[in-house]
mmCIF file of the C-alpha atoms, coordinates in Angstrom:
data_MODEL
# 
_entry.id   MODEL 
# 
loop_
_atom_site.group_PDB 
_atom_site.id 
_atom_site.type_symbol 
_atom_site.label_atom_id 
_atom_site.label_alt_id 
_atom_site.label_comp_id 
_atom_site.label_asym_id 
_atom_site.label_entity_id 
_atom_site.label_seq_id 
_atom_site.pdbx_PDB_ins_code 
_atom_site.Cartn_x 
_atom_site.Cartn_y 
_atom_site.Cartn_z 
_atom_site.occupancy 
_atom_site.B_iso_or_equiv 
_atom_site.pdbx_formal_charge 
_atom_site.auth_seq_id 
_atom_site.auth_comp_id 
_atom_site.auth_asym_id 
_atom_site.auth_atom_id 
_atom_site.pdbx_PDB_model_num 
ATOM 1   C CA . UNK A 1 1   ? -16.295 -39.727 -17.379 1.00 0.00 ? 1   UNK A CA 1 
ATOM 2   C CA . UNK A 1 2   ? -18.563 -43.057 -17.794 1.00 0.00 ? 2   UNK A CA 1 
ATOM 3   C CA . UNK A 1 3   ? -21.734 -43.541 -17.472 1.00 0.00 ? 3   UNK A CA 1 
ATOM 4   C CA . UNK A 1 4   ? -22.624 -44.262 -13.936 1.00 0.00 ? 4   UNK A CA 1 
ATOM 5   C CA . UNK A 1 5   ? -20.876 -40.852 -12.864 1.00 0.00 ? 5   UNK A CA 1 
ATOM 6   C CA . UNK A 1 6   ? -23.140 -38.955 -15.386 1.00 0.00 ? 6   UNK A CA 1 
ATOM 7   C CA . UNK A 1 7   ? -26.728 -37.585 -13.642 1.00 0.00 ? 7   UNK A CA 1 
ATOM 8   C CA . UNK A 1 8   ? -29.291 -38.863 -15.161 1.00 0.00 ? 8   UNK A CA 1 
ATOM 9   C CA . UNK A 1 9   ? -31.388 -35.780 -14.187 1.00 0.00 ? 9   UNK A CA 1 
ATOM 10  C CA . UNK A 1 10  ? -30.352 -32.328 -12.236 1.00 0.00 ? 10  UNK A CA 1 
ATOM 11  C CA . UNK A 1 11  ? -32.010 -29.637 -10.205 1.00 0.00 ? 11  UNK A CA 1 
ATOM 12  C CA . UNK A 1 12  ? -30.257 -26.076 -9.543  1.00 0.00 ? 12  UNK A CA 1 
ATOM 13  C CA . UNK A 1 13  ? -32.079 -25.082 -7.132  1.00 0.00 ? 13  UNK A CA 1 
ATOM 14  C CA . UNK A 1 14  ? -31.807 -22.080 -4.661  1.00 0.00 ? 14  UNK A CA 1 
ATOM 15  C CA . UNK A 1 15  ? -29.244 -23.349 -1.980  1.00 0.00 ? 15  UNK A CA 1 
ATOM 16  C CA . UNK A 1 16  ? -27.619 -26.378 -3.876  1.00 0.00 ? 16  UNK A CA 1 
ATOM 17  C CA . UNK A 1 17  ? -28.036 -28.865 -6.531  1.00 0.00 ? 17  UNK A CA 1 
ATOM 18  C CA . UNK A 1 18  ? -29.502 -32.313 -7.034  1.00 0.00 ? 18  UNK A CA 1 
ATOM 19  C CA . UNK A 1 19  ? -27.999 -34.622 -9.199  1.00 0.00 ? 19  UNK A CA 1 
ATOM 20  C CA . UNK A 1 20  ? -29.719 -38.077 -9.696  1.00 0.00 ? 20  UNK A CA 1 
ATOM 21  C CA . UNK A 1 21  ? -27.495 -40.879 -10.940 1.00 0.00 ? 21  UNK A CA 1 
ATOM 22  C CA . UNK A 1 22  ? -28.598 -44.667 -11.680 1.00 0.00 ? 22  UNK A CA 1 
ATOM 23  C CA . UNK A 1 23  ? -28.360 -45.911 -7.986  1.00 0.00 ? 23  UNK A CA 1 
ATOM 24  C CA . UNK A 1 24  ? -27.937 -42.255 -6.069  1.00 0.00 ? 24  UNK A CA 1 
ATOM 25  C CA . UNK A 1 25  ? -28.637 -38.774 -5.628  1.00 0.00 ? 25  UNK A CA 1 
ATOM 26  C CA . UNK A 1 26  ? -25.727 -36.577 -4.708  1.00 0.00 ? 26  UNK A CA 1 
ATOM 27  C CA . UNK A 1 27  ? -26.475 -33.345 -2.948  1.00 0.00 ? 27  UNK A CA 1 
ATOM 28  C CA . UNK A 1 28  ? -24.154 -30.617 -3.759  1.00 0.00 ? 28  UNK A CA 1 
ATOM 29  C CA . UNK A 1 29  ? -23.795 -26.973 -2.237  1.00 0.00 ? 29  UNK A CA 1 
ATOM 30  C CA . UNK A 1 30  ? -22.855 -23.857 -4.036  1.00 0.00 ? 30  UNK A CA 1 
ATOM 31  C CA . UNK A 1 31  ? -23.943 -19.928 -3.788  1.00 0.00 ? 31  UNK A CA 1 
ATOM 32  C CA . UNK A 1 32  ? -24.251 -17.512 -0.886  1.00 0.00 ? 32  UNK A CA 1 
ATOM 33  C CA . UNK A 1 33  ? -27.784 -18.872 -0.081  1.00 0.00 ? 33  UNK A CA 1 
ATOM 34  C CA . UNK A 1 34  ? -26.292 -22.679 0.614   1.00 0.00 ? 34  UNK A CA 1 
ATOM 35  C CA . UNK A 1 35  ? -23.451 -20.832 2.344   1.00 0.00 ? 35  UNK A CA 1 
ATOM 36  C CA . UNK A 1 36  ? -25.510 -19.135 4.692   1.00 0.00 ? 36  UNK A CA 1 
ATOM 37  C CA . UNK A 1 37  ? -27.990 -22.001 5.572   1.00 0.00 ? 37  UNK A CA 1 
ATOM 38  C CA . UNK A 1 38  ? -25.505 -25.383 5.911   1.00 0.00 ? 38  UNK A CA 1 
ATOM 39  C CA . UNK A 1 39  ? -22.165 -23.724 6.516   1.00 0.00 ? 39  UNK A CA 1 
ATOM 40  C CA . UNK A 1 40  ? -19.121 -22.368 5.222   1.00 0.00 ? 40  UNK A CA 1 
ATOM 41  C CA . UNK A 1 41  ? -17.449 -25.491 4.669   1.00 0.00 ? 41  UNK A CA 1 
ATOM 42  C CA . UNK A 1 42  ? -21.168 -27.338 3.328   1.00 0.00 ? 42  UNK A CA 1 
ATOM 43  C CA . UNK A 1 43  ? -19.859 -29.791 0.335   1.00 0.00 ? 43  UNK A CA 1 
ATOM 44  C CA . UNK A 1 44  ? -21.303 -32.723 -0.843  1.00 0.00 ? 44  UNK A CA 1 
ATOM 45  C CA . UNK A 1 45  ? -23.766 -35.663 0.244   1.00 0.00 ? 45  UNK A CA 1 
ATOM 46  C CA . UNK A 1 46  ? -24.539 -38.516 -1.365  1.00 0.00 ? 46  UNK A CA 1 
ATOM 47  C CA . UNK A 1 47  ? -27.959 -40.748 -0.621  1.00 0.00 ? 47  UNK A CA 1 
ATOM 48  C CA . UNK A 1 48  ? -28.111 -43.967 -2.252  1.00 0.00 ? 48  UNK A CA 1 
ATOM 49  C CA . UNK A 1 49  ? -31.779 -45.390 -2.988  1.00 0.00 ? 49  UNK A CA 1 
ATOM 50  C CA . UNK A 1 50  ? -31.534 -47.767 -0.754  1.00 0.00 ? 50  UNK A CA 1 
ATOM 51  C CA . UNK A 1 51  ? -30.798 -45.588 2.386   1.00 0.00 ? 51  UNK A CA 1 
ATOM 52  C CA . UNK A 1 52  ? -34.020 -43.317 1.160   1.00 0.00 ? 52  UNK A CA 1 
ATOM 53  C CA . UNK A 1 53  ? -37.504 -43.762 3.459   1.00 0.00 ? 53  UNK A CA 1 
ATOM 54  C CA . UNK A 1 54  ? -39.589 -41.203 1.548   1.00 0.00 ? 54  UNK A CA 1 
ATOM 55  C CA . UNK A 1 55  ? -39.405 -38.068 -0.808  1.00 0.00 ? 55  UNK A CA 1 
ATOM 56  C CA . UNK A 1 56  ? -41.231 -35.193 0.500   1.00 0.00 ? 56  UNK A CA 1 
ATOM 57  C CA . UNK A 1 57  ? -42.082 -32.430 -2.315  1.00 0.00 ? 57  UNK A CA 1 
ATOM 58  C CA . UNK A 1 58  ? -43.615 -28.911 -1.124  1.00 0.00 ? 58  UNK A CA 1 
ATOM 59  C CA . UNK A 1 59  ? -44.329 -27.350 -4.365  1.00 0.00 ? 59  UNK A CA 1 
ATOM 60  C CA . UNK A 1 60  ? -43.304 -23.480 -4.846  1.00 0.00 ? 60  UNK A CA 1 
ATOM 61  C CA . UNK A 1 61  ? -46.578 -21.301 -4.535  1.00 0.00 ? 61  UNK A CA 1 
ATOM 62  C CA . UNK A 1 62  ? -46.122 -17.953 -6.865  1.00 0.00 ? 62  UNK A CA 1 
ATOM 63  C CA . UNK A 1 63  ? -43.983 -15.831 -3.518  1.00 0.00 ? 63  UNK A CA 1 
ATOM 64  C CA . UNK A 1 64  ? -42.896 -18.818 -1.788  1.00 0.00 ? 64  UNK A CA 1 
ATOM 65  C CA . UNK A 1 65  ? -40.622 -21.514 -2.522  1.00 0.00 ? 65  UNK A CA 1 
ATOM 66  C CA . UNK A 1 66  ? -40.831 -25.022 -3.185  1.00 0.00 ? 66  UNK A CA 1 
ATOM 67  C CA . UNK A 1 67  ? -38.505 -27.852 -1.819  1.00 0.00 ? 67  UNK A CA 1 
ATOM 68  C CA . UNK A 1 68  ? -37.723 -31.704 -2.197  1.00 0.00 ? 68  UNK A CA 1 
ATOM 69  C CA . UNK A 1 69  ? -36.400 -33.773 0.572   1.00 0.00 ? 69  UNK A CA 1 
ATOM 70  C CA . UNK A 1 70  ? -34.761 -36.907 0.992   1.00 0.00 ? 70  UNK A CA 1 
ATOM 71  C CA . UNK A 1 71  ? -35.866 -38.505 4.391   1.00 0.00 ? 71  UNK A CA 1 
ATOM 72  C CA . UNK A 1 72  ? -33.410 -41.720 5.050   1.00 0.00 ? 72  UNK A CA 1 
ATOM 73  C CA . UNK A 1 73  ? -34.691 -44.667 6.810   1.00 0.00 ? 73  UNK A CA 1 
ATOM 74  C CA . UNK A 1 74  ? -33.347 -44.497 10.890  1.00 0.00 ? 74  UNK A CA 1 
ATOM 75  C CA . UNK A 1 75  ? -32.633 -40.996 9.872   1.00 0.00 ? 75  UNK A CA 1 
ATOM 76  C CA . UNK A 1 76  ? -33.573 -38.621 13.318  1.00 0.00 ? 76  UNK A CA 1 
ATOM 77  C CA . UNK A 1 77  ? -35.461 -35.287 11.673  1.00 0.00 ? 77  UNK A CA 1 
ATOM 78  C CA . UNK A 1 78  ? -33.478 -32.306 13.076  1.00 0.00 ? 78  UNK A CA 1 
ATOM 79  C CA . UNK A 1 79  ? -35.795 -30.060 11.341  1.00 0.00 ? 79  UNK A CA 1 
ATOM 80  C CA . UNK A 1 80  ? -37.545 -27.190 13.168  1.00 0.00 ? 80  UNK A CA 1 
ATOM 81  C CA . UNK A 1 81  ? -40.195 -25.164 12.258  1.00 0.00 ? 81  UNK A CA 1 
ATOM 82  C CA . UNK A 1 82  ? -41.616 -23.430 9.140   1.00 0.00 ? 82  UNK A CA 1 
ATOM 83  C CA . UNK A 1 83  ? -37.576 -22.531 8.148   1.00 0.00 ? 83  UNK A CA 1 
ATOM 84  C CA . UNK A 1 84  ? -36.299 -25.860 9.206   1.00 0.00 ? 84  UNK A CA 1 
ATOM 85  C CA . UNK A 1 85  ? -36.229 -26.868 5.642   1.00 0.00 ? 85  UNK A CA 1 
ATOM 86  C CA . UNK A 1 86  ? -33.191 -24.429 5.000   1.00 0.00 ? 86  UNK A CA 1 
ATOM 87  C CA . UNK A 1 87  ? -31.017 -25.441 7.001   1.00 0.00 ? 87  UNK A CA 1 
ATOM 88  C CA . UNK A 1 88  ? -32.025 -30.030 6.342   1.00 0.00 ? 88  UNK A CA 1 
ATOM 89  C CA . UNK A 1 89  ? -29.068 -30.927 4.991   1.00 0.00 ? 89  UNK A CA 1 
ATOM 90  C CA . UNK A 1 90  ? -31.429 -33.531 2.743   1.00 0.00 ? 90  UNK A CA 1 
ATOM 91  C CA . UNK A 1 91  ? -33.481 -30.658 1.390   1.00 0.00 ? 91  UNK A CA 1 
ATOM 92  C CA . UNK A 1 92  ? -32.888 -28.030 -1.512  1.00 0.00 ? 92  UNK A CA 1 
ATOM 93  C CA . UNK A 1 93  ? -35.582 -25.349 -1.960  1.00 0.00 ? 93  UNK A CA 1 
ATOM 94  C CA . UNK A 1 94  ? -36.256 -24.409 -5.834  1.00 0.00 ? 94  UNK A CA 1 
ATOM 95  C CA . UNK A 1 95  ? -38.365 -22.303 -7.454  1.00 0.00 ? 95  UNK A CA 1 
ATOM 96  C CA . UNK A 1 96  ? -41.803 -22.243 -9.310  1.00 0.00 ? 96  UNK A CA 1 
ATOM 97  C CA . UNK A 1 97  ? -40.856 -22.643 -13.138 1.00 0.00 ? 97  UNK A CA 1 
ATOM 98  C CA . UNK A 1 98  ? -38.459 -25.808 -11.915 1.00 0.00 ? 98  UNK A CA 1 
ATOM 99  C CA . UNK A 1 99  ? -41.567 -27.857 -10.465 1.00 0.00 ? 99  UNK A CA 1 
ATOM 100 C CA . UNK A 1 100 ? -41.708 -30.055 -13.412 1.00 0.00 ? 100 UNK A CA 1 
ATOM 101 C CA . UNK A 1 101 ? -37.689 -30.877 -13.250 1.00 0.00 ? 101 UNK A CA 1 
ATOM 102 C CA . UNK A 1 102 ? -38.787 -31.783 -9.167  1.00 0.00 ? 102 UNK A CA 1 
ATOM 103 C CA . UNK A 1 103 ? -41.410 -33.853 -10.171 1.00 0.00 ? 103 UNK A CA 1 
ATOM 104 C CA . UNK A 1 104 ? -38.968 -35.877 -12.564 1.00 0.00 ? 104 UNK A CA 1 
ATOM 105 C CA . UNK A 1 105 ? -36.642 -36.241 -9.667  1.00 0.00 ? 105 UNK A CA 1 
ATOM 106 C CA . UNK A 1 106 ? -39.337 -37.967 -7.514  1.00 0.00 ? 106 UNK A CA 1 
ATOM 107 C CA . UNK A 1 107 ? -40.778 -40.261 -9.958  1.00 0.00 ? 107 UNK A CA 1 
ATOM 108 C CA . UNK A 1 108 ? -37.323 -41.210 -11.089 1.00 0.00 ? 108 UNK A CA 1 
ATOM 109 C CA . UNK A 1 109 ? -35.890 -42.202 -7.938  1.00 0.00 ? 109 UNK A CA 1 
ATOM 110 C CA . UNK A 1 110 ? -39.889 -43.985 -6.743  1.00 0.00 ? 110 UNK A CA 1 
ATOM 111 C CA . UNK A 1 111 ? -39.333 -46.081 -9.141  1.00 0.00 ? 111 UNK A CA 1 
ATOM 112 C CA . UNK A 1 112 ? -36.421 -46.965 -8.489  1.00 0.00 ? 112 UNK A CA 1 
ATOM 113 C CA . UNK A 1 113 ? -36.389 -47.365 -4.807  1.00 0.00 ? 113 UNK A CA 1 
ATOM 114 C CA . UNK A 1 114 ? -38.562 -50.151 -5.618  1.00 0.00 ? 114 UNK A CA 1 
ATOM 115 C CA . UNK A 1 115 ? -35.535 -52.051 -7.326  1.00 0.00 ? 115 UNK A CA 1 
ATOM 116 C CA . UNK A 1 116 ? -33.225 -51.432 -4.892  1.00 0.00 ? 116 UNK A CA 1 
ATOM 117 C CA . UNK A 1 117 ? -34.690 -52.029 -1.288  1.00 0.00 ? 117 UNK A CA 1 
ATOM 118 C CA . UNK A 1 118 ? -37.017 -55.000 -0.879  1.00 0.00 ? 118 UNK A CA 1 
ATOM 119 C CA . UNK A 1 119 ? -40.565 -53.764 0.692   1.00 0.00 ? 119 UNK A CA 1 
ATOM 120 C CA . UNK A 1 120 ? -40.295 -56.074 3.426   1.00 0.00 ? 120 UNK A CA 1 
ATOM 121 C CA . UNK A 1 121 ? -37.335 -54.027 4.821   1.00 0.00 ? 121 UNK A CA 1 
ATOM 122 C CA . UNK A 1 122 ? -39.988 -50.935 5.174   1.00 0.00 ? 122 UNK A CA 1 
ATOM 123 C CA . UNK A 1 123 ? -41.209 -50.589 8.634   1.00 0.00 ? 123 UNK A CA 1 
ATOM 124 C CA . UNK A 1 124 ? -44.879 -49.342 7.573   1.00 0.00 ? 124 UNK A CA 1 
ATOM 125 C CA . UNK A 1 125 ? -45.825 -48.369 11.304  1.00 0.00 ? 125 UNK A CA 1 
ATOM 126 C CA . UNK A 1 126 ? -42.733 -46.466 11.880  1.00 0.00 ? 126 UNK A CA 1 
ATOM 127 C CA . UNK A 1 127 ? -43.242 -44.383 8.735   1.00 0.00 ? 127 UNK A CA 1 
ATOM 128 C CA . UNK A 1 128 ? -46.809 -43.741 9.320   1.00 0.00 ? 128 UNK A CA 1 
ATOM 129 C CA . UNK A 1 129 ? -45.597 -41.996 13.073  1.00 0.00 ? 129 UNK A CA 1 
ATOM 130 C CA . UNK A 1 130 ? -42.754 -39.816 11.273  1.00 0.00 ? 130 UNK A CA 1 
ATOM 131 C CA . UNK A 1 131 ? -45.235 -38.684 8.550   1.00 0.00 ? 131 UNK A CA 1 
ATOM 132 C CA . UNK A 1 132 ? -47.666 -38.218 11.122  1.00 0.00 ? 132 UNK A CA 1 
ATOM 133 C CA . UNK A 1 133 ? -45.019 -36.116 12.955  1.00 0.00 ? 133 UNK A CA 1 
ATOM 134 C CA . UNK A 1 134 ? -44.589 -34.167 9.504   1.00 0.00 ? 134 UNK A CA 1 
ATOM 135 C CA . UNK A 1 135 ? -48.283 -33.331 9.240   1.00 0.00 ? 135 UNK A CA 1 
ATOM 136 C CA . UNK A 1 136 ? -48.539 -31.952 12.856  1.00 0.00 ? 136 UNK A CA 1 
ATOM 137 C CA . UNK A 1 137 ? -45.965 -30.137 12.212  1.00 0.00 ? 137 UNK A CA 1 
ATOM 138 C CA . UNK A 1 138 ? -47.562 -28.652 8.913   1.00 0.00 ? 138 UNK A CA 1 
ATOM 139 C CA . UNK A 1 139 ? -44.766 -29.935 6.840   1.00 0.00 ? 139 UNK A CA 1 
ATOM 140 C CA . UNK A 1 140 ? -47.572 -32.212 5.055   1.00 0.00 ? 140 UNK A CA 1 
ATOM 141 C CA . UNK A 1 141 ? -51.169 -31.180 4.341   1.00 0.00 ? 141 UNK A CA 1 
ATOM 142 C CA . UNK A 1 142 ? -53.726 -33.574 5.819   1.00 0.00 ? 142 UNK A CA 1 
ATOM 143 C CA . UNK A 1 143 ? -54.697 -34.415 2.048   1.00 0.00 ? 143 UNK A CA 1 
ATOM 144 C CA . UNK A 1 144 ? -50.564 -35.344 1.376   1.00 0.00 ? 144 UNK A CA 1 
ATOM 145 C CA . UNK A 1 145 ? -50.533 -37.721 4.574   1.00 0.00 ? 145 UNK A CA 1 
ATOM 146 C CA . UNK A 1 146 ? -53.093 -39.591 3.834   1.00 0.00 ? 146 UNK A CA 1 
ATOM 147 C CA . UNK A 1 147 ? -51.907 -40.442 0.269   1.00 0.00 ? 147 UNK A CA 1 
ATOM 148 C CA . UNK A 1 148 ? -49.216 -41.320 1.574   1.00 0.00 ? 148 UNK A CA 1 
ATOM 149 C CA . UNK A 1 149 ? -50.731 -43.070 4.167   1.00 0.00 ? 149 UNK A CA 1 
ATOM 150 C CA . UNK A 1 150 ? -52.294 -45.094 1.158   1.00 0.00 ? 150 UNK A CA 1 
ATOM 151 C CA . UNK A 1 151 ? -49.652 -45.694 -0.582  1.00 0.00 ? 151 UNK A CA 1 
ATOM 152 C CA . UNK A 1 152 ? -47.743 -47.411 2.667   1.00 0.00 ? 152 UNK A CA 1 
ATOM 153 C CA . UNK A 1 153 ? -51.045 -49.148 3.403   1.00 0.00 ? 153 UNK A CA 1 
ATOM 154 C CA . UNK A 1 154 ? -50.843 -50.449 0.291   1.00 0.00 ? 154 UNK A CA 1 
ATOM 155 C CA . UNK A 1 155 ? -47.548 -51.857 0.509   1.00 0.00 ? 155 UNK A CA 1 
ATOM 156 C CA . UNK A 1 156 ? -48.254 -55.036 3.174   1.00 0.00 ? 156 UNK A CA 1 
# 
């Protein structure tokens, strides 16, 4: 195996795995739980930086689960409700005690996003509506929107 198909980082989380690689993260689906939620026949997915718009992190609270997203640019959200996130085939829920491994992902592919898709390519107006969509729908606190909100702002 060479280098580029060895993860630089991995998540096992509840219903699947991430694996980060130099250029991608690939998505994989194993256990009853990712049975259940994406399908019998649920596989693999890969999402190369380039193709990724944002990385939403919910972090686990001591009952409740945590979960990191990958939300791709022109990507339509088919996400509903408070249990949407089980069944996003760009999301894999985790638990408490991996929140530091999660937090490794995101900073990890961030920074390299940044190499990979030029910040003129970033529609800032369309991201600001689908975030805004996220925090109506109490996917994002108020607090995490506007950091984000920020962080786009910051951008042109």
């Amino acid at each position: 195996m060479n280098a580029a198909e060895t993860p630089v980082l991995v998540l096992h989380g509840v219903n699947g795995q991430v694996e980060v690689y130099s250029n991608k993260v690939r998505i994989r689906r194993k256990g009853v739980l990712s049975k259940i939620t994406q399908g019998l026949f649920a596989g693999e997915k890969d999402v190369y930086f380039h193709q990724i718009g944002s990385i939403l992190v919910k972090q686990a609270g001591l009952m409740t689960r945590g979960y990191i997203s990958f939300a791709q640019l022109g990507a339509i959200e088919r996400r509903k409700g408070l249990l949407g996130t089980t069944h996003d085939e760009n999301a894999v829920l985790f638990r408490r005690n991996q929140s530091a491994v999660v937090e490794d992902i995101r900073r990890y592919i961030e920074a390299h996003m940044g190499a990979s898709t030029p910040a003129a390519a970033l529609d800032v107006a369309d991201q600001l509506r689908k975030f805004g969509e996220l925090r109506d729908r109490r996917f994002l606190t108020s607090a995490e929107f506007e950091a984000k909100k920020q962080e786009l702002l910051g951008r042109l």
